[in-house]
C-alpha positions as CSV (number, residue, x, y, z in Angstrom):
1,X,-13.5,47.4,-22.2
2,X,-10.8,49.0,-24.8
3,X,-8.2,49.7,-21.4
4,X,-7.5,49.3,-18.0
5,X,-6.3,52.6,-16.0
6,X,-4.6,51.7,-13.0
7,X,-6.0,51.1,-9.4
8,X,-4.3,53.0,-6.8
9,X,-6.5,53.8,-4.1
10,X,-6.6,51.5,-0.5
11,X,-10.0,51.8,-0.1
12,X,-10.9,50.3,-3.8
13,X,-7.8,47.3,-3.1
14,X,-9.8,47.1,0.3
15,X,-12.9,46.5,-1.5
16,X,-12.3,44.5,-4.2
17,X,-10.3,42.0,-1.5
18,X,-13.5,42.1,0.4
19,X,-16.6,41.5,-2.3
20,X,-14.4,40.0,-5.1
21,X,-13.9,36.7,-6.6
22,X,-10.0,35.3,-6.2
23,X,-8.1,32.4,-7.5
24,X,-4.6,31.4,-7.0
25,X,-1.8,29.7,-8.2
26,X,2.0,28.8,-7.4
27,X,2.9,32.6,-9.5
28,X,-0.3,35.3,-8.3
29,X,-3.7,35.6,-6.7
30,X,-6.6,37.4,-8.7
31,X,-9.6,39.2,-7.1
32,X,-11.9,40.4,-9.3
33,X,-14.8,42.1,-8.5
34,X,-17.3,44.3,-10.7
35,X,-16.6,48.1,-11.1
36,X,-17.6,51.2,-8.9
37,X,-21.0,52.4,-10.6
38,X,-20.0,54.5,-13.4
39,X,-16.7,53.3,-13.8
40,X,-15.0,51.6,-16.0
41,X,-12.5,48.0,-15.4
42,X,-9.2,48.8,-13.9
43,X,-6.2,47.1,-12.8
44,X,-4.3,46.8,-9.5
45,X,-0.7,45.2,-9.2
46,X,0.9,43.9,-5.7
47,X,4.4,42.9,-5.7
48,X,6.0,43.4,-1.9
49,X,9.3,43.8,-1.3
50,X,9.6,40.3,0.3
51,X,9.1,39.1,-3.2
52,X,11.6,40.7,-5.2
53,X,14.1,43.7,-5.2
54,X,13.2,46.8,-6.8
55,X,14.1,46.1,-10.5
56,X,12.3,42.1,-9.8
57,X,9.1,44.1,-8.7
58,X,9.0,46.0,-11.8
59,X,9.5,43.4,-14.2
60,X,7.5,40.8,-13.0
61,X,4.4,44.3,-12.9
62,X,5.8,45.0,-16.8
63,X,5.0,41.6,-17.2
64,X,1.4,41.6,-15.8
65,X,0.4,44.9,-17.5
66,X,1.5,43.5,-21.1
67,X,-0.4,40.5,-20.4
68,X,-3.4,42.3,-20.0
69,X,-2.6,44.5,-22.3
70,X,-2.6,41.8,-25.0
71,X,-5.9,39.6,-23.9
72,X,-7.9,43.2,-23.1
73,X,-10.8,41.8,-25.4
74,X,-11.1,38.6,-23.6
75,X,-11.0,39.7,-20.2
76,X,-14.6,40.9,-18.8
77,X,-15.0,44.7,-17.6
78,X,-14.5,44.4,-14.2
79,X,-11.7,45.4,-11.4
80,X,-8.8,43.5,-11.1
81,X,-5.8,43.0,-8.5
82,X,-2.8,40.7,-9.0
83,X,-1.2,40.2,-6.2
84,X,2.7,38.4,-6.6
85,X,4.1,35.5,-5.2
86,X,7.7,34.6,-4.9
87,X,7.8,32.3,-7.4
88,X,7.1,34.9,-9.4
89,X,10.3,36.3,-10.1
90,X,12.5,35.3,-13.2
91,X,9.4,33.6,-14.7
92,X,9.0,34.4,-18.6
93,X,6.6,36.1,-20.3
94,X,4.9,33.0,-21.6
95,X,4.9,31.7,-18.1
96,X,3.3,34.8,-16.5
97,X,0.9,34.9,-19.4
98,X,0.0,31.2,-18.7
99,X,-0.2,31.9,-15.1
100,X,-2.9,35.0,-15.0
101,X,-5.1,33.5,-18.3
102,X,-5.5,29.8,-16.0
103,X,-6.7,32.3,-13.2
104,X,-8.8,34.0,-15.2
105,X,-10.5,30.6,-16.4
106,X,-10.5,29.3,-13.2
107,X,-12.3,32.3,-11.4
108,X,-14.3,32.7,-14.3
109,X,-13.4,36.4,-15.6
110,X,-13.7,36.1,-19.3
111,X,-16.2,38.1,-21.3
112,X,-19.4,36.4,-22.7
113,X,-19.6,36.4,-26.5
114,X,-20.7,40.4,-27.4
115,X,-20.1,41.7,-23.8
116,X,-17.2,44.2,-25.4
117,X,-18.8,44.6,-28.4
């Protein structure tokens, strides 16, 4: 998996919320689940308004998409949707990094040794 387009449509949010994995914490909630055949990984962001004003929604999805961005290689090819929480907002980028990689150990996401390769 060299990149992750974005995931925009309802029905794909609806099922990866339906036959995914998911994990939370006190920052997000990942789903995961595996791709549409004959697609590649992508990745879905959720931040509601109830979380953060419009300039707070977009950082804290800046945030997200550089942190995948970053661990692409370690992360396996599969669908993905972060969904916000309010405490969320103002975090750093080490925090938010923190948050999503403990998710993706604790829902078990990562690539196996030679997966990517």
């Amino acid at each position: 998996m060299d990149n992750l387009t974005t995931l925009k449509k309802t029905d794909d949010f609806e099922r990866i919320y339906r036959e995914g994995r998911s994990g939370g914490n006190r920052l997000f909630v990942l789903y995961a689940a595996e791709p549409a055949p004959g697609r590649e990984g992508r990745l879905g962001i959720s931040v509601s308004r109830k979380v953060a004003g419009s300039v707070g929604r977009h950082r804290i999805r800046r945030l997200i998409k550089e942190c995948f961005r970053l661990h692409i290689s370690e992360w396996a090819d599969r669908d993905y949707i972060v969904v916000a929480r309010k405490e969320a907002v103002g975090k750093s980028f080490g925090e938010t990094e923190a948050a999503l990689l403990h998710l993706g150990k604790k829902i078990s996401v990562y690539a196996q040794q030679g997966e990517n390769e």
